[in-house]
C-alpha positions in Angstrom: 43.7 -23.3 8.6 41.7 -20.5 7.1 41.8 -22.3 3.5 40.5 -25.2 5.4 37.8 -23.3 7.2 36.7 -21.8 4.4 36.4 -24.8 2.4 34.1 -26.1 5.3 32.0 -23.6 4.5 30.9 -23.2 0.9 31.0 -26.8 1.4 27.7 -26.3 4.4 26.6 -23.8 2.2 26.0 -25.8 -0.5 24.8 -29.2 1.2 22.5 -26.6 2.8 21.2 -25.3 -0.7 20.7 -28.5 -2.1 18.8 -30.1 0.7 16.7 -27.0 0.9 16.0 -27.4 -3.0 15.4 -31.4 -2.4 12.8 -30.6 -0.1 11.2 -28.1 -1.8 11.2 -30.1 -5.1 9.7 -33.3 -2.8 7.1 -30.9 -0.9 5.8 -29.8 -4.4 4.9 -33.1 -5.9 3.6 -34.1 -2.6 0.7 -31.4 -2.3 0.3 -31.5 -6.1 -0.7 -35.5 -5.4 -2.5 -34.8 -2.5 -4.5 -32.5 -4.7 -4.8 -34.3 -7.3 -6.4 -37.7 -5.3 -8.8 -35.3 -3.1 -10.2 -33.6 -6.3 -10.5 -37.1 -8.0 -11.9 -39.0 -5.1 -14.6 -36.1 -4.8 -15.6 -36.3 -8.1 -15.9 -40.2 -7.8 -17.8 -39.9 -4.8 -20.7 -36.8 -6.6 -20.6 -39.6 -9.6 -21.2 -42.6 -8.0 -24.2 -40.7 -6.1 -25.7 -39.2 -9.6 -25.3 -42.7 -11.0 -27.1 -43.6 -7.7 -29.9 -41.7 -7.5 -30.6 -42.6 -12.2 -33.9 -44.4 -12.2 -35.2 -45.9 -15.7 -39.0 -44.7 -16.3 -40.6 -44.8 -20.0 -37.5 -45.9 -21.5 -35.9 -42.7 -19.9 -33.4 -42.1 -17.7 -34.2 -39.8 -14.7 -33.2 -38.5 -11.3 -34.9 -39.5 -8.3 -35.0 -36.6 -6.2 -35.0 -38.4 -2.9 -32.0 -40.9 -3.3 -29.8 -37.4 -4.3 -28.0 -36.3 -1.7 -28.7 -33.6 0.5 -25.6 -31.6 0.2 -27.3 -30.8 -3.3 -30.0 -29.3 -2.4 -27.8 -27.0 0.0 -27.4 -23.5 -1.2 -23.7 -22.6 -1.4 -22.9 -25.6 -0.5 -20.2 -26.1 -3.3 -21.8 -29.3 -5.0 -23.8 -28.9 -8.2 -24.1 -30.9 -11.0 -25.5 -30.9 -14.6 -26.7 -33.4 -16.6 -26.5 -33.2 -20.7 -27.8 -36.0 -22.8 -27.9 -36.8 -26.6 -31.6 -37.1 -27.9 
């Protein structure tokens, strides 16, 4: 009975250990996904409003201040950008 009892167990025990790694293993890729999407749909969304707000004057491209959005010209407000061009 005891053998049997025992055998129950390390036989809990490890189901338990094994489920407990299973879900950490699956709780792990799921944040690193969630993440991943938030960061990229973020920068999408600040790119598409740049790409927005690019008017063409003298053959140049610029910014047009008003079409930027005003979280950018929020201090702290955790959006910035920079713009580097060839020329």
């Amino acid at each position: 009975m005891k053998s049997l009892q025992r055998h129950l167990q390390l036989w809990l025990a490890v189901s338990l250990i094994l489920l407990i790694v299973l879900f950490w293993i699956v709780a792990n890729r799921s944040m690193h996904r969630i993440t991943e999407n938030y960061i990229v749909e973020r920068l999408e969304h600040d790119w598409q409003n740049l790409y927005d707000a690019l008017v063409q004057r003298n053959n140049q491209l610029a910014l047009h201040n008003k079409r930027i959005n005003s979280i950018y010209h929020t201090l702290d407000s955790g959006h910035y950008f920079l713009i580097a061009s060839r020329g």
